[in-house]
C-alpha positions in Angstrom: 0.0 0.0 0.0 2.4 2.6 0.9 4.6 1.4 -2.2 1.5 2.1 -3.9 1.6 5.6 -2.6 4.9 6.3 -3.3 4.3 5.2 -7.0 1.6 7.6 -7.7 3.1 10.5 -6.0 6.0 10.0 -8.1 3.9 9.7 -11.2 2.1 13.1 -10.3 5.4 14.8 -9.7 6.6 13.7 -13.2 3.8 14.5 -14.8 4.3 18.2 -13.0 7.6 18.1 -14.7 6.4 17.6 -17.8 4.0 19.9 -17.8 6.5 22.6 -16.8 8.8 21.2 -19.1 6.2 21.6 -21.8 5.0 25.6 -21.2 8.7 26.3 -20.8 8.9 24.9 -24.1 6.0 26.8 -25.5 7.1 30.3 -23.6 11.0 29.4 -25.3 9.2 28.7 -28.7 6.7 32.1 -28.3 9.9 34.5 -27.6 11.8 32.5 -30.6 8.4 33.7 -33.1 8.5 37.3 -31.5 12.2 37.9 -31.9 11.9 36.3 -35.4 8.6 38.5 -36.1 10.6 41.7 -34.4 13.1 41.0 -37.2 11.4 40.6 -40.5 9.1 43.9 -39.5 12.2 45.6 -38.6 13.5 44.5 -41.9 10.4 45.2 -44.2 7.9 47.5 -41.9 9.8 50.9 -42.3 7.2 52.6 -39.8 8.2 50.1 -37.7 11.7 50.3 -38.4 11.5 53.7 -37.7 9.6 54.1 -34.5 12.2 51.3 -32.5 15.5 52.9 -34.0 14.1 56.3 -32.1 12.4 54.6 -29.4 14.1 51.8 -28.3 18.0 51.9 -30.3 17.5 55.5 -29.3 19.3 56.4 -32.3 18.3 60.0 -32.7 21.0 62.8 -31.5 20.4 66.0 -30.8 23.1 69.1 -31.9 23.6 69.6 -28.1 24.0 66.2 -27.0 26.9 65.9 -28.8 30.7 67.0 -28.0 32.0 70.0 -29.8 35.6 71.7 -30.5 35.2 75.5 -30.9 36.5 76.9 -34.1 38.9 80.0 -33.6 39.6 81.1 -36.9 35.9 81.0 -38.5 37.4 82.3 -41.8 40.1 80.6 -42.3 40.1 77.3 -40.6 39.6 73.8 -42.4 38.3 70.5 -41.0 40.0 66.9 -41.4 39.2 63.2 -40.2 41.2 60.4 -39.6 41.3 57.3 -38.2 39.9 58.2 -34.7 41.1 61.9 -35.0 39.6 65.3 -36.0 41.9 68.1 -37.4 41.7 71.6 -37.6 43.8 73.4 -40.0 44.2 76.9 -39.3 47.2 79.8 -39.8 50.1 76.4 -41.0 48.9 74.5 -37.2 47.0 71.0 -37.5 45.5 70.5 -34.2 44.0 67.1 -33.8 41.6 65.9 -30.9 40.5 62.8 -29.9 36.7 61.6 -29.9 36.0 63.2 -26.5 37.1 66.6 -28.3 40.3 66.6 -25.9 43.3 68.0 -28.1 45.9 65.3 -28.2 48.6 67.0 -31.1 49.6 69.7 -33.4 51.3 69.4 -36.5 53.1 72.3 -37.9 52.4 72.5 -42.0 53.3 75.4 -44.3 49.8 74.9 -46.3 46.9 78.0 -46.3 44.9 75.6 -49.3 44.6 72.4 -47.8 44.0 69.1 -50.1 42.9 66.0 -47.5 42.9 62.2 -48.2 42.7 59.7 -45.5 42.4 55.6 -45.7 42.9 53.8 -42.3 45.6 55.6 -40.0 46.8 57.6 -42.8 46.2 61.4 -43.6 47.8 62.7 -46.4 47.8 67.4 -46.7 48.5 68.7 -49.9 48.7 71.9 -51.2 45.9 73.0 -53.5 47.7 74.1 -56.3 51.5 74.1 -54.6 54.2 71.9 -53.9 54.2 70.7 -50.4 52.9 67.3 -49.0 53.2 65.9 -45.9 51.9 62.0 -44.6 50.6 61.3 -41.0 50.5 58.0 -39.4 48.3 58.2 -36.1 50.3 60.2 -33.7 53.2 60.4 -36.0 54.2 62.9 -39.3 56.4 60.3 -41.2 57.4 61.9 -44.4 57.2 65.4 -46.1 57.8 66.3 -49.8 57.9 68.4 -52.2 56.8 68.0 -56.0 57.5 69.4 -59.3 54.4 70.6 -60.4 51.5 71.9 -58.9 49.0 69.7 -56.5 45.5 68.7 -58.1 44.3 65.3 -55.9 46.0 62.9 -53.7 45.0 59.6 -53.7 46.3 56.7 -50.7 45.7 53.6 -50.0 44.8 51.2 -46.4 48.5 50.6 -46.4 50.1 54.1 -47.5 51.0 54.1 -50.6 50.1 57.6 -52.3 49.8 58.8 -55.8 49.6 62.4 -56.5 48.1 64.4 -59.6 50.1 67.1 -60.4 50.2 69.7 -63.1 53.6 70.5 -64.5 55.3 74.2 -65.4 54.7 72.9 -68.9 51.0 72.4 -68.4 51.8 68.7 -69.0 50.2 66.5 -66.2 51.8 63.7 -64.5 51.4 61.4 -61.8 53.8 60.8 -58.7 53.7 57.5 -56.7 55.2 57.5 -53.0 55.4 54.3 -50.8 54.3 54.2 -47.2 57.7 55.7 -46.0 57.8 58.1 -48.6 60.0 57.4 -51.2 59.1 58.0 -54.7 58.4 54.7 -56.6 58.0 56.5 -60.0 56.3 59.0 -62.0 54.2 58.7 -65.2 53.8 61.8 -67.4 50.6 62.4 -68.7 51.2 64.1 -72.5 47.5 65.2 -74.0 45.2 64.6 -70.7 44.4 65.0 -67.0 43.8 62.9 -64.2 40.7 63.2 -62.9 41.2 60.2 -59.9 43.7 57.5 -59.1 43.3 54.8 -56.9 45.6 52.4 -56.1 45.1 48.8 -55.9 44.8 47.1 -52.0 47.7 45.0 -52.6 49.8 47.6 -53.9 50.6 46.3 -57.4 48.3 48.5 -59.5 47.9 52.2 -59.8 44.7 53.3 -61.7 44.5 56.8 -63.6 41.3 58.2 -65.1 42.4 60.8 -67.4 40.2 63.0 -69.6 41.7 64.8 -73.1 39.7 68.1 -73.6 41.9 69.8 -76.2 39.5 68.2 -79.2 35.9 69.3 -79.4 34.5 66.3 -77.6 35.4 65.2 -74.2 37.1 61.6 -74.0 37.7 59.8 -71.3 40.1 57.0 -70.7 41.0 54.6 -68.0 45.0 53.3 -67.3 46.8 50.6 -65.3 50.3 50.7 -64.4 51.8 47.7 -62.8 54.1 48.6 -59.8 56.0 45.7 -60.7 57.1 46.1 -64.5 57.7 49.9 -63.2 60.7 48.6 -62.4 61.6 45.5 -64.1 59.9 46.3 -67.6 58.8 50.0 -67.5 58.0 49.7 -71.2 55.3 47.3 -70.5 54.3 49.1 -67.4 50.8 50.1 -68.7 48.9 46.8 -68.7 45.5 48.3 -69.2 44.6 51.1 -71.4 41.2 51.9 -72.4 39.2 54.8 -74.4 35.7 55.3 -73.1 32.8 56.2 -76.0 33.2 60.3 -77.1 31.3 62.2 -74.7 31.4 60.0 -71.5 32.7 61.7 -68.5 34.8 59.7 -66.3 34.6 61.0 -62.4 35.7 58.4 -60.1 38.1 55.0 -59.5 37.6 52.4 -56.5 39.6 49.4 -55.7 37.8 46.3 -54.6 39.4 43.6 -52.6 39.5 41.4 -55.0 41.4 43.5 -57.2 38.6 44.3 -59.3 37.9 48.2 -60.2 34.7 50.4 -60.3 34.5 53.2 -62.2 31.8 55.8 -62.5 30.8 58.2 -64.8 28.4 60.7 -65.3 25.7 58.8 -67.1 27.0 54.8 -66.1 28.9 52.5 -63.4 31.4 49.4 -64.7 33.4 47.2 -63.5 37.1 46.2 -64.8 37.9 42.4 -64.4 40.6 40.4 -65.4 40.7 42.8 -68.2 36.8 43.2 -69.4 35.0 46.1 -68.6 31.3 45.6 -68.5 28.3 47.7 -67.5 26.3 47.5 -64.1 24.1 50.1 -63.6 23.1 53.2 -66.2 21.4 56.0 -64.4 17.9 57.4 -65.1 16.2 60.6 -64.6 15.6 60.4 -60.5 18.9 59.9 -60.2 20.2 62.7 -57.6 23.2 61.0 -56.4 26.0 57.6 -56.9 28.7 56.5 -55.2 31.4 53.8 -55.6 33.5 53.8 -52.4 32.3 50.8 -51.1 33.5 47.1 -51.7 31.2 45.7 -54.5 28.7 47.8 -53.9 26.9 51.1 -55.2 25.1 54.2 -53.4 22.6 55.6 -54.8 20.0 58.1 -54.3 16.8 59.0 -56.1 13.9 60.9 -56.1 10.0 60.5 -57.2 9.1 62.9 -60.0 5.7 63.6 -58.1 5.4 66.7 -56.9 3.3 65.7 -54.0 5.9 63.2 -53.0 9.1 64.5 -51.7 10.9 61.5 -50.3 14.2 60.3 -51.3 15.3 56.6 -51.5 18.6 55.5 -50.6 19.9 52.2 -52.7 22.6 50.3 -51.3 23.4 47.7 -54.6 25.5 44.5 -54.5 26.7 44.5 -58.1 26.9 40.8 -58.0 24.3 39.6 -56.4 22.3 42.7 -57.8 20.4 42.2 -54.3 19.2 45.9 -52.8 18.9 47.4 -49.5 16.8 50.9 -49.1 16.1 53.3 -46.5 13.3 55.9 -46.9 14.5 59.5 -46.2 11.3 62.0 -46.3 13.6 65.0 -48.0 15.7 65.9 -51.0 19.6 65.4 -50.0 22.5 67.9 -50.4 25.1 65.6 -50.1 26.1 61.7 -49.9 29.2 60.9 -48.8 30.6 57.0 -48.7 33.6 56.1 -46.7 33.8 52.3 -46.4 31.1 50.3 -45.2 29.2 54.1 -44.0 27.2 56.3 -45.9 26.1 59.7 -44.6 23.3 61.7 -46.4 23.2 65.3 -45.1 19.8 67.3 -46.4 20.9 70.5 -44.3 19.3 70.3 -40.7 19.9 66.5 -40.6 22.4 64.2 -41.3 21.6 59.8 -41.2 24.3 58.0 -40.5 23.6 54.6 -42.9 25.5 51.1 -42.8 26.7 48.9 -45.9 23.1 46.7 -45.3 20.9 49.6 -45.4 20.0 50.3 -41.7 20.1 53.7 -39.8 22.9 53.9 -37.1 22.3 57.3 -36.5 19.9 59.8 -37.2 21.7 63.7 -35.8 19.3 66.3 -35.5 20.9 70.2 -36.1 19.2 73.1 -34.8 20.9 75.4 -37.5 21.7 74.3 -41.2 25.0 72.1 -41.2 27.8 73.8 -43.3 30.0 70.2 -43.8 30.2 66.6 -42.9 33.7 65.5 -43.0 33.5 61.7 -42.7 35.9 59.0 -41.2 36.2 55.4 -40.6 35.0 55.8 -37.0 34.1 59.3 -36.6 32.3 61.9 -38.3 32.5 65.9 -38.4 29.7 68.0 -38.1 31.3 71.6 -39.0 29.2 74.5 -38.8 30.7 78.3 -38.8 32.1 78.4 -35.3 32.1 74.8 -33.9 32.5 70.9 -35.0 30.1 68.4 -33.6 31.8 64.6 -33.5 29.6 61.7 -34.1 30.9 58.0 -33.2 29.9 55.7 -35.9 
């Protein structure tokens, strides 16, 4: 008998177990749907979307919430970014501060017209129109120069190679080529065009020069390789790739992939370059505002509805071999789009959205006056208005 009683008590605390064991495993199965439902509406629903990134993420920042470097010189002052570093170029001085807005260096540079170009740890100043450029590393100013010509862009790479556009006494152009310590590799002279961009390649064996001839009636554009390697070892074979766009198309801009392959834009169409073969992968339309290649294998783009009732802009982020799309809804007409990396920042004047590779908001910043110029990082990002620079972590 009491055997007995034993026995049912334990089958009625098993089957209390089991019980618990089963609403466990509905409440486990019930959070698993929610999260998986908070997901796909957070993907698709952009109201949604919208309402937890402010909400919840809390990814809206106000102008004031935000840490600020005062501008001294309002007239004559110009704003950098690097790495995890914000300069200030004013009166030959490059002060640079940390995220916190906490001044951490000064440089001293003879440059009044500053050219910037950054890539990882590296800031390259040029000289608008002048001789003089200097490389920084970090903390660190590792090489100056000088050049024989005058200054138009600077191109560097994530490892700090540099190739500089210059414009000769002769008004021949040429291109100079620097490695990360800042010796000069070589120099190709350009003899009927301009370069309009270089990039060079991520594992430093290609430099790329989009060069325009405008001495005919027609514009024609034309894109060149130059391997690092037969440089030196077989500089008459040097150029491996040189190519004549169709009469009349403007090139404007190189990128490097990491695979070695090359975007180009121009002002009607994007390509690619690979293994030689150039082929098309996008051709803009009339709502196209703006496009942007500086991002691995993928394009930026904006555009607009042509209903005048309908002012919203739409933000493309393009694989261009998948040909998959991510958008994000902004409700005004942009100023600017700007691409460093995997971030995208649209600024439309009293806002600026802060926008990752997969099209999601990071962060939304909300000015209380117009915004003059976003200078974008890796990490950081500048908001410079007339007397002050706001710093947004990224």
């Amino acid at each position: 008998m009491e055997q007995d009683l034993k026995e049912n008590i334990q089958i009625e605390e098993n089957k209390k177990l089991n019980v618990k064991k089963v609403i466990t495993l509905v409440i486990i199965l019930l959070l698993i749907c929610a999260i998986v439902w908070v997901i796909i509406e957070y993907i698709m629903n952009e109201q949604f979307r919208t309402n937890i990134d402010k909400y919840l993420f809390m990814k809206e920042i106000q102008e004031d919430e935000t840490k600020s470097i005062l501008i001294e010189n309002e007239n004559n002052s110009f704003v950098c970014v690097y790495d995890r570093y914000i300069g200030i170029l004013s009166n030959n001085i490059l002060n640079v501060y940390n995220r916190y807005a906490e001044k951490e260096m000064e440089f001293s540079l003879t440059i009044s017209s500053p050219i910037f170009e950054s890539n990882n740890n590296y800031l390259a100043v040029g000289e608008k129109n002048g001789k003089k450029i200097y490389m920084i590393k970090g903390k660190n100013l590792i090489w100056q120069a000088d050049v024989d010509g005058q200054i138009s862009k600077i191109t560097v790479n994530k490892n700090g190679y540099v190739a500089v556009s210059i414009i000769q006494t002769s008004n021949k152009a040429a291109v100079v080529v620097y490695n990360p310590e800042g010796k000069e590799l070589f120099k190709t002279h350009l003899s009927n065009t301009y370069a309009i961009d270089t990039d060079i390649s991520n594992d430093n064996k290609y430099l790329t020069i989009a060069e325009i001839n405008i001495n005919g009636t027609t514009i024609q554009s034309n894109i060149k390789i130059i391997s690092f390697d037969k440089v030196q070892n077989d500089p008459e074979n040097a150029i491996i790739y040189n190519k004549p766009s169709d009469t009349g198309k403007l090139i404007i801009s190189l990128k490097y992939c990491d695979d070695g392959s090359l975007m180009c834009m121009y002002d009607s169409e994007i390509t690619m370059i690979t293994d030689g073969n150039e082929s098309k992968i996008i051709e803009y339309d009339n709502d196209t505002l703006f496009a942007n290649i500086n991002m691995n294998k993928k394009i930026v783009e904006i555009s607009t509805s042509q209903d005048v009732n309908n002012a919203d802009s739409i933000l493309k982020v393009i694989d261009v071999i998948s040909k998959s799309e991510n958008d994000y809804t902004i409700s005004e007409i942009p100023k600017e789009l700007l691409v460093k990396n995997n971030k995208i920042t649209v600024n439309t004047g009293m806002y600026a959205y802060f926008i990752n590779s997969y099209g999601m908001l990071i962060k939304k910043y909300i000015s209380k006056q117009e915004i003059k110029e976003i200078v974008m990082g890796d990490y950081i990002a500048a908001i410079v208005y007339r007397n002050k620079v706001n710093i947004i972590e990224l």
